[in-house]
Each structure stands twice: as structure tokens, then as C-alpha cells.
VMD Tcl script that draws the C-alpha trace (Angstrom):
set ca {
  {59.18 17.40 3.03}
  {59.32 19.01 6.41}
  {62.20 19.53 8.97}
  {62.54 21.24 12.43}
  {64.17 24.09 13.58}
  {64.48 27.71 15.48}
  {64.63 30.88 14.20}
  {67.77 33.23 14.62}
  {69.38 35.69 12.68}
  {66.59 36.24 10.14}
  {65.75 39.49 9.06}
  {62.63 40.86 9.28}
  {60.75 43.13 7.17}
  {58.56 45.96 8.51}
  {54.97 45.18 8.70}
  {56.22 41.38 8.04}
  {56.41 41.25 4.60}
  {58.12 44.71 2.59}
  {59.25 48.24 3.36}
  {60.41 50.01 0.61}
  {61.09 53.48 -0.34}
  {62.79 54.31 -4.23}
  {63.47 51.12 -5.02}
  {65.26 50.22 -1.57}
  {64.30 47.41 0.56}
  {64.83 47.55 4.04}
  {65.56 45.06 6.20}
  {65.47 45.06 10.59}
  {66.41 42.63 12.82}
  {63.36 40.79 14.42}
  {63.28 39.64 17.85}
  {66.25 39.81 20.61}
  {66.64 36.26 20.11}
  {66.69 36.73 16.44}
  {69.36 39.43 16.55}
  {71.70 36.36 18.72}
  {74.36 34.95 17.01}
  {75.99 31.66 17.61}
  {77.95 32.47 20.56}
  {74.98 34.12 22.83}
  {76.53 37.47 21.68}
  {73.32 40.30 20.47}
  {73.98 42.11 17.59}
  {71.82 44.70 15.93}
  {72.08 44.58 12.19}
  {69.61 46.43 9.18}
  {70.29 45.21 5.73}
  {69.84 47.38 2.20}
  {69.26 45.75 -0.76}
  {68.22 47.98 -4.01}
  {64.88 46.33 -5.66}
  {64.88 47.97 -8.47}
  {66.65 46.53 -11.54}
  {67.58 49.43 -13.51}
  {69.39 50.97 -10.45}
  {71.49 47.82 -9.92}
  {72.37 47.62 -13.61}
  {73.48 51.58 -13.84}
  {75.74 51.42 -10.07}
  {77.23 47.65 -11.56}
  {78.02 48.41 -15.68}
  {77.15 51.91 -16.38}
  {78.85 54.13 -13.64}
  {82.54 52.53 -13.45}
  {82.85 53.46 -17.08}
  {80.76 56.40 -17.33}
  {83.13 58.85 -18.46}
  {84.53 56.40 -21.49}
  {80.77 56.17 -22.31}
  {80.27 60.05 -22.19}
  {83.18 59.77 -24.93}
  {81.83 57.26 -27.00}
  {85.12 55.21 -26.56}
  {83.21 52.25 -24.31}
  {84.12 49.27 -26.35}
  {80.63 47.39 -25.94}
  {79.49 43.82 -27.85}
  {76.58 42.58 -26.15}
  {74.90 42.01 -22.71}
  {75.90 38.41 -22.21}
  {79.36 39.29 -23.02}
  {79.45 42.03 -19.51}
  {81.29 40.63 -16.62}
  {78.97 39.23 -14.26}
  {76.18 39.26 -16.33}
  {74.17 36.12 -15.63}
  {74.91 36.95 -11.54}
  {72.95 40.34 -12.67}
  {69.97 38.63 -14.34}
  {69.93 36.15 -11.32}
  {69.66 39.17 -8.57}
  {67.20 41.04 -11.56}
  {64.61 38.04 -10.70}
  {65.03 37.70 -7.60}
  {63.75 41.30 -7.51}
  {60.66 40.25 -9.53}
  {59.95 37.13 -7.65}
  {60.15 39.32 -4.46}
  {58.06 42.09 -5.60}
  {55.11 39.88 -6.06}
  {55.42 38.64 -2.51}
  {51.68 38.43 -1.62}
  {50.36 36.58 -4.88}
  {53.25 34.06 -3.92}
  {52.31 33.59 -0.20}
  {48.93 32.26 -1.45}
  {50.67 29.60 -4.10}
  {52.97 28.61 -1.11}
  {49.89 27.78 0.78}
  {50.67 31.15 3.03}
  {47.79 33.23 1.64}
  {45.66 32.81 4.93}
  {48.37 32.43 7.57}
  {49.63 35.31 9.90}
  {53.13 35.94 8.20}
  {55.91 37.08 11.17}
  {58.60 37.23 9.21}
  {59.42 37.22 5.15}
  {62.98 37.95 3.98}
  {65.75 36.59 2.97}
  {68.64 35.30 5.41}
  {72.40 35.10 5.76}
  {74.49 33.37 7.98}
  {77.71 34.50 8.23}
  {81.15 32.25 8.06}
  {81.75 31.04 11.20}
  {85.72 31.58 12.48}
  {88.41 29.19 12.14}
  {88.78 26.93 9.63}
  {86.08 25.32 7.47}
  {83.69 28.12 8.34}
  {80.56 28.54 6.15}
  {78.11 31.10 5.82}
  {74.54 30.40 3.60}
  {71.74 32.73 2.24}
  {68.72 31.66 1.77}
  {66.69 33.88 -1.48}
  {63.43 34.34 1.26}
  {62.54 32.78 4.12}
  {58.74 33.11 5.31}
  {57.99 32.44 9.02}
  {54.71 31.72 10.54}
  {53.88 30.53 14.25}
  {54.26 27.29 14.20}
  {55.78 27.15 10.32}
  {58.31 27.91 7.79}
  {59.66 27.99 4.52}
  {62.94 28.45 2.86}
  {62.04 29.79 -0.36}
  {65.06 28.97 -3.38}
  {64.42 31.45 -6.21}
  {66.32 30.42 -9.20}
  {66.87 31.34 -13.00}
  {68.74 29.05 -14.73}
  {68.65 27.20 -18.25}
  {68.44 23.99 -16.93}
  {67.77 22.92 -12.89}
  {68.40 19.42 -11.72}
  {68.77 17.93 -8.48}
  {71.53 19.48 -8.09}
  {69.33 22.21 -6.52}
  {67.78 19.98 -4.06}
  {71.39 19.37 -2.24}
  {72.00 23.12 -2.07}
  {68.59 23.71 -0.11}
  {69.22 21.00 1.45}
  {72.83 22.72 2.63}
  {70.92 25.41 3.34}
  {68.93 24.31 5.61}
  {71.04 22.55 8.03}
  {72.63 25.66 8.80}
  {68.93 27.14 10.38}
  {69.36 26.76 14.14}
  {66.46 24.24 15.36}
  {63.67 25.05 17.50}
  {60.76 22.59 18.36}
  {57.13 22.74 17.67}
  {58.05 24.33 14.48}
  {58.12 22.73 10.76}
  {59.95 24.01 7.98}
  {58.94 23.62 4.41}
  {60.83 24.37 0.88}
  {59.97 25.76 -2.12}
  {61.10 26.21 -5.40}
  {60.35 29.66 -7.99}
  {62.06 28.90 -10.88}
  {62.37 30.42 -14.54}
  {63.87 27.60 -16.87}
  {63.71 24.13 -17.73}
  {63.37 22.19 -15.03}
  {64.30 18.64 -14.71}
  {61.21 16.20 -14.17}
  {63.09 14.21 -11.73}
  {62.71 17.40 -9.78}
  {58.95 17.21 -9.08}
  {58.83 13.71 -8.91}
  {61.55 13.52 -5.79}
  {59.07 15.07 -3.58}
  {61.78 16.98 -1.83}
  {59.78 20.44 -2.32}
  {56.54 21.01 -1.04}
  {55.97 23.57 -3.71}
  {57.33 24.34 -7.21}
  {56.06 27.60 -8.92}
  {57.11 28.58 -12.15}
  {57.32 32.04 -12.45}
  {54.84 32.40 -15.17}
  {52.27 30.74 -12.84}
  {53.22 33.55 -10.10}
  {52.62 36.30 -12.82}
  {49.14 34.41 -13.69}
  {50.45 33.34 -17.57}
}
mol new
graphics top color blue
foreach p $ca { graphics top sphere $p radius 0.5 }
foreach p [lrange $ca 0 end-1] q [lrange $ca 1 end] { graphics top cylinder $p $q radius 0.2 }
display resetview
């Protein structure tokens, strides 16, 4: 399924695809008319986001009670009980999905094409009321294509996940002369329904990305 638009507000990874350093992924604006937001205005913006898991998991559950753990009076039951938890594992495979980037370009159908641009993307809330921002897990732009990339973990995915990319990608700012794809990485069981729609030109499993 393709649809049209123009790029804006991504943000782009050096050398097009990753820059990392300890775990940290870095994030630049691309182009001057990538760093333009929605009223004309310029704005110069470089995102953080920590890859690796272990990290995340020590600054979000370990840390804000480190002192009642040092004193062996942290009243713990099990993982799945932690505030937040499933949010964590979500963000945890995001991190995987995203740290075998290149393997995943070729399933997409990317492995040959010059990549410009592969990272994820935010939108912020517009002003006033009714305002919405999106994020998109990873978008991958090429010349004359793209694709918004949905990376999901979940027990069970239905079409319910079609209307959220879907949201998401009427919120891209159009451009023409250039296609935009979807894509689906998902761990879980996946509705059948799904596949047969059509609405995503590719689905990947994650044990297909790690070659299981």
C-alpha cells in the first residue's frame, strides 16, 4: 500500500543509518527543510535515546529505590508486577529491532537502495485545542521512497494496528514524486486478517530478522 508525502521534522542519523557511542544513540536534524516546523519557523533539535537495555532498566527500577535495595528492605514480587513494565519490554525491543538495522533494510526491500535517512520521528502536539503529536518506531527514507516502520511486541496484534499506522501517517507532511510504504516487525501472535488486508507492504517477524 503506498501513499505520498514530504519529509520534515525527521531525524537523521549520522552516516544515515546509526551513531552510537556506550549504548547512546544519537540523533541530528537532517536538512534545513527538515529542521522546519509547521509554521515556517527552523528549529535545530538532537535527540538521545539510550540503546542499551540494561541501562534503561537500572535509571527506570533500580536507581529510584537504590538505597531501600542496598538495605534489603525493597519489597519485590516479580517483573510483571513493576510499574511500567510491559512499556519497558516494548522500548527493550525496539532496541533489538533497531540494532539489527542493516539485516532489516534488506527484508524491507532496502538492502540495495541509498538510505538518506533511518530513525524514528516525532511530531509534536500542535497548539490549541485538539492538538496531536505521533511517533513513528523508524522511519527509512530513500530518494524517491519511504517507509514508516511500526515495531511492536504484543501478545496478540489485530487490525487494530493498521488504524494506528494509518494515524500515523497522515500526520507526515506530503511531498510529490515520493511514495511511502509500511511495515510491520512484530514479536507475538499476529492476527491472519493482518496479512491478508494487504495494508503492509512488509511483515517481519522478529525471528525471521534474527535468521530463526
Amino acid at each position: 500500500m503506498k501513499h505520498v508525502f514530504r519529509t520534515r521534522g525527521t531525524h537523521r542519523q549520522i552516516d544515515g543509518l546509526d551513531a552510537q557511542k556506550d549504548g547512546v544513540a544519537c540523533h541530528l536534524p537532517g536538512t534545513a527543510a527538515d529542521r522546519q516546523d509547521d509554521a515556517g519557523g527552523d528549529f535545530r533539535e538532537t535527540r538521545y535515546r539510550i540503546k542499551d537495555n540494561y541501562s534503561v532498566f537500572f535509571l527506570k527500577y533500580v536507581e529510584p529505590v537504590k538505597d531501600a535495595i542496598d538495605k534489603s528492605s525493597f519489597p519485590f514480587g516479580s517483573l510483571d508486577s513493576l510499574d511500567g513494565w510491559d512499556s519497558l519490554m516494548g522500548l527493550a525491543f525496539e532496541n533489538l529491532v533497531l540494532s539489527n538495522l542493516r539485516p532489516l533494510l534488506g527484508l524491507l526491500g532496502f538492502g540495495s537502495v541509498q538510505i538518506l535517512s533511518a530513525a524514528p520521528f516525532r511530531k509534536n502536539a500542535g497548539k490549541g485545542k485538539g492538538g496531536e503529536g505521533v511517533q513513528i518506531d523508524l522511519l527509512l527514507q530513500a530518494r524517491r521512497t519511504a517507509c514508516v516502520v511500526e515495531i511492536k511486541r504484543r501478545r496478540e496484534i489485530g487490525r487494530e494496528i493498521e488504524d494506528e499506522v494509518a494515524r500515523k501517517i497522515r500526520f507526515l507532511p506530503k511531498r510529490d514524486g515520493v511514495s511511502i510504504r509500511t511495515a510491520l516487525v512484530y514479536e507475538g501472535h499476529l492476527a491472519p486478517i493482518v496479512e491478508a488486508d494487504g495494508f503492509f507492504d512488509s511483515v517481519v517477524p522478529f525471528r525471521r530478522l534474527l535468521g530463526i
